[in-house]
C-alpha positions in Angstrom: 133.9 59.6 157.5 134.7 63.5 157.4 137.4 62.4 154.2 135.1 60.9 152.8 132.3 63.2 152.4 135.1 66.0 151.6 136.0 63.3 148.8 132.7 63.0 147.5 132.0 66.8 147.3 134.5 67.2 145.7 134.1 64.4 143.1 130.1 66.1 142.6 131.8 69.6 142.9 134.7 68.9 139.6 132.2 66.6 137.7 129.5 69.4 137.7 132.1 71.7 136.4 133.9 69.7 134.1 130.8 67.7 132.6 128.2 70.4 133.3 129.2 73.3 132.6 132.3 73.0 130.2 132.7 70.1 128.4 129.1 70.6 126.9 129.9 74.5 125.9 133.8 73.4 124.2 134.2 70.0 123.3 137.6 69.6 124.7 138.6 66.3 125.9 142.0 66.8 126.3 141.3 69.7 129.2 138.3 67.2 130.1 141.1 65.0 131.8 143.4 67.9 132.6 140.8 69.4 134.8 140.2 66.2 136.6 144.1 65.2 136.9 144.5 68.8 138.5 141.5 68.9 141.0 142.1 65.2 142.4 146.1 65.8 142.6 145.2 69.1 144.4 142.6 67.7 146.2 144.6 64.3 147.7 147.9 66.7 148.2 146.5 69.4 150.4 144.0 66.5 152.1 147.5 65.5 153.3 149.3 68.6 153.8 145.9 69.8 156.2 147.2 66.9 157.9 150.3 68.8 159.6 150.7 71.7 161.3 152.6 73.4 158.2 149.4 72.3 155.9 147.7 76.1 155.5 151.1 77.8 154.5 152.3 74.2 151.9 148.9 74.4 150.3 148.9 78.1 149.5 152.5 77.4 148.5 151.5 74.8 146.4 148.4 77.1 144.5 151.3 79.6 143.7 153.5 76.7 142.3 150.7 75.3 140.2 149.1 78.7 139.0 152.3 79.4 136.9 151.9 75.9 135.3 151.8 76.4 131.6 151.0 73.9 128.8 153.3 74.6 126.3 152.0 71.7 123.9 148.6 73.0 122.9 147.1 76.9 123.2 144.7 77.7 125.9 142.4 80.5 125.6 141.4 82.8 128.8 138.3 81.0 129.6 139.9 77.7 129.5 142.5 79.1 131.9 139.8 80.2 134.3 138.4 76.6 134.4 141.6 75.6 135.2 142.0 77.7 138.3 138.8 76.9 139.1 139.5 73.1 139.2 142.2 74.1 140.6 140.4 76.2 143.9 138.0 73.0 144.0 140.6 70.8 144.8 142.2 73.3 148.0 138.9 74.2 149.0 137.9 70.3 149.5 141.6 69.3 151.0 142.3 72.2 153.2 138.5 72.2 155.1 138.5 69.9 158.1 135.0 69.3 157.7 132.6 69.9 155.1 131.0 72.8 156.0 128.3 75.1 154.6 131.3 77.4 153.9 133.2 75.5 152.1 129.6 74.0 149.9 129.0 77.6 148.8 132.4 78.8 148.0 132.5 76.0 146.1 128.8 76.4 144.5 130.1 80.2 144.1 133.0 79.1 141.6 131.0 76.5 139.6 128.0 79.2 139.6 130.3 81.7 138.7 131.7 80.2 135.5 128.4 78.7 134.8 127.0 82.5 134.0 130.6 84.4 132.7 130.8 81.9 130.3 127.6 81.3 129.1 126.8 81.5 125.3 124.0 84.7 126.0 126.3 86.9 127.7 127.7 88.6 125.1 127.2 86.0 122.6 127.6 88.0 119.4 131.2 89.6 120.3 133.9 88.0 118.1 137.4 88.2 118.2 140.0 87.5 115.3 142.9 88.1 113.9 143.2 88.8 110.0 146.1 89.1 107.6 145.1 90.7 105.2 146.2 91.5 101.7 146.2 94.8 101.3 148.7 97.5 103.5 146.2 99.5 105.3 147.7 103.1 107.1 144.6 104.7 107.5 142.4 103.3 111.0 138.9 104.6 109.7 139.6 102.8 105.9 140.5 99.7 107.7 137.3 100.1 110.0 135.0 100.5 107.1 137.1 97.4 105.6 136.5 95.0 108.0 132.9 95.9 109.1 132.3 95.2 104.8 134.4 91.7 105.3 132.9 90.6 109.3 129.7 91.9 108.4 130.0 93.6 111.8 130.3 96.8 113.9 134.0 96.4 115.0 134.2 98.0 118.8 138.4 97.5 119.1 141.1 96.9 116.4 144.4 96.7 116.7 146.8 96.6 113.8 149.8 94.3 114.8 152.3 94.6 111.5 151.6 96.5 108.0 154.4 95.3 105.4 154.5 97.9 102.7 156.7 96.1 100.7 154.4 93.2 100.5 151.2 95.1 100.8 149.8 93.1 103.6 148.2 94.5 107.4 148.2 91.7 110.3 145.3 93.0 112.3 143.5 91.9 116.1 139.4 93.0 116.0 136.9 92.7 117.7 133.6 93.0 116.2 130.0 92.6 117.2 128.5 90.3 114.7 125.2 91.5 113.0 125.3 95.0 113.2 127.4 96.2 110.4 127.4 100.3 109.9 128.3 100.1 106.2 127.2 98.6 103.3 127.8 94.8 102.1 130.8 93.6 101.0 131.8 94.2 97.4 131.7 90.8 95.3 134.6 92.1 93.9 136.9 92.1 96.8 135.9 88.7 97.3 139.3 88.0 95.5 141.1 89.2 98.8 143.1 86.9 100.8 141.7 86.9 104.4 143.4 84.4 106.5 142.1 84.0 110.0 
């Protein structure tokens, strides 16, 4: 009976995550099933490994083998990596606890309620991130600033220029910009002819 309540908080535990919280924020389907393949493999592993008397030291084995899983087919941002491990802790938090206890509920409620509010649209919701090639060779920080707060229509809070090809007159370019807020002027119409590839 103890199995299966452990079972079925985790099965409420991964669905509130994964149908809750993320898939309605991301739209990933893909991760969607990646999430739920992880948790229930975790979660029916270390149910059997707590089984032995080697279970504690296997299952924390077995979080360092998965946590250097990487999937090499698509790109997965940061916050998607943080639901992973979070589907992830689910699983060993269900499968390694003899009983469900009130412990175990709110560790549990503390990583969906966690990610619920770090990854919430509010918190910081205007802060951007890109990465522009742009078509011009840019050597001087404060021109490029003023460049891309014209082109984001933005206060930019953190650049960092990757490559600048003199030959080719081109600047690769990470920002990160705070949409809304720009310190100069509007863009001029005609450097709408730029190339900006993002």
């Amino acid at each position: 009976m103890d199995d299966l309540m452990i079972i079925g908080v985790d099965l409420v535990a991964i669905a509130v995550l994964t149908f809750g919280v993320y898939f309605p924020r991301h739209h990933r389907r893909d991760l969607v099933v990646a999430f739920l393949g992880v948790n229930l493999g975790v979660l029916a592993t270390s149910m059997v490994l707590g089984s032995s008397s080697v279970g504690a030291g296997l299952g924390l084995g077995l979080f360092g083998v998965l946590s250097i899983i990487r999937l090499r087919s698509n790109e997965i941002a940061q916050h998607e990596i943080a639901y992973y491990f979070a589907a992830l802790a689910l699983g060993l938090l269900a499968g390694l606890s003899p009983t469900v206890g009130w412990l175990t509920a709110g560790l549990m409620a503390l990583v969906i309620g966690g990610l619920f509010v770090a990854d919430h649209p509010r918190l910081f919701g205007r802060y951007r991130q890109q990465t522009m090639h742009l078509d011009r060779a840019h050597t001087d920080e404060t021109a490029l600033r003023a460049h891309l707060e014209g082109r984001l229509g933005g206060r930019v809070v953190n650049l960092t220029v990757r490559h600048v090809d003199l030959v080719n007159d081109t600047t690769l370019v990470e920002v990160r910009y705070v949409t809304g807020t720009a310190s100069g002027a509007a863009p001029n119409v005609e450097r709408n002819v730029e190339r900006v590839t993002v």
